[in-house]
C-alpha positions as CSV (number, residue, x, y, z in Angstrom):
1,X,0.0,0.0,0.0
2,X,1.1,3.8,-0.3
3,X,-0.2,7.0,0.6
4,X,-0.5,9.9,-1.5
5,X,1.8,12.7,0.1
6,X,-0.7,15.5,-0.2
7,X,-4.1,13.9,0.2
8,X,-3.1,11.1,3.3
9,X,-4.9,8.3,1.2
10,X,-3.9,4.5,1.3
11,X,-3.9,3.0,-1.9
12,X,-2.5,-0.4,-3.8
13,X,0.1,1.4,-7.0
14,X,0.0,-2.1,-8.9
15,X,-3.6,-2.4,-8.6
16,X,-4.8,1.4,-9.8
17,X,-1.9,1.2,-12.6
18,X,-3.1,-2.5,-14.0
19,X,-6.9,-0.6,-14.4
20,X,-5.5,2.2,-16.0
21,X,-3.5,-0.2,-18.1
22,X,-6.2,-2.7,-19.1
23,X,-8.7,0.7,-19.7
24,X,-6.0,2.0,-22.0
25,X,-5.9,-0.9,-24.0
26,X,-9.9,-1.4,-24.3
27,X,-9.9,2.2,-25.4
28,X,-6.7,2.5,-27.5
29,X,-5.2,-0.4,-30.4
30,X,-2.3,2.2,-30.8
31,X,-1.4,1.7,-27.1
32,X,-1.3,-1.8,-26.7
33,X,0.6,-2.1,-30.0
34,X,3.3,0.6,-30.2
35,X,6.4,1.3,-29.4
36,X,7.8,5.2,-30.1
37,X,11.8,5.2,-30.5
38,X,12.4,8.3,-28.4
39,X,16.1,8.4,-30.5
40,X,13.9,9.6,-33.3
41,X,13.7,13.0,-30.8
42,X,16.5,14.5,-29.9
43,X,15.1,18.1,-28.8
44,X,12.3,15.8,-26.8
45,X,15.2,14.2,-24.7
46,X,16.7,17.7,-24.3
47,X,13.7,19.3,-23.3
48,X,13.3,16.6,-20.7
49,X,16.1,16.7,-19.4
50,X,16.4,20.0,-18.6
51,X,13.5,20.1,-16.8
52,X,14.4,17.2,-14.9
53,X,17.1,18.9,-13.2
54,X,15.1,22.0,-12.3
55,X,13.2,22.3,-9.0
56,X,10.0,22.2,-8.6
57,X,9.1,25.4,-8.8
58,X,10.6,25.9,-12.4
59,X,8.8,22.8,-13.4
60,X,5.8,24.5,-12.4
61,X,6.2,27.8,-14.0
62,X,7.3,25.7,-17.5
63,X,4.1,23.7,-16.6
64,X,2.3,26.7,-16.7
65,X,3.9,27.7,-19.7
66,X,3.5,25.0,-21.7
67,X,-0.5,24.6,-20.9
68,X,-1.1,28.3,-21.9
69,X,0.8,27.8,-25.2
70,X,-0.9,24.7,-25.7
71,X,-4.8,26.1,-24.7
């Protein structure tokens, strides 16, 4: 079991993640059946990586960022 660090709920990781796997795959062929070569995306690994080693309150402003751009 684990606990979510902001709400103080118990819950089972494998369980919730095997329904959201199994849902996934009802819902989605291209899920169950691909496989994306992240190689393919260099400025993607960048990008990721960069905000990996930010703290969390960069993430957050790029998260921010990002949704507007995206909206």
């Amino acid at each position: 079991m684990s606990s979510g660090a902001y709400t103080n709920l118990k819950y089972n990781k494998t369980h919730i993640h095997s329904i959201f796997d199994k849902r996934l795959k009802e819902i989605d062929n291209e899920y169950l059946t691909s496989y994306v070569n992240m190689m393919k995306y260099p400025t993607i690994i960048f990008a990721m990586s960069k905000i990996m080693e930010m703290n969390k309150t960069e993430q957050n402003l790029v998260t921010i960022d990002l949704f507007k751009a995206t909206s």
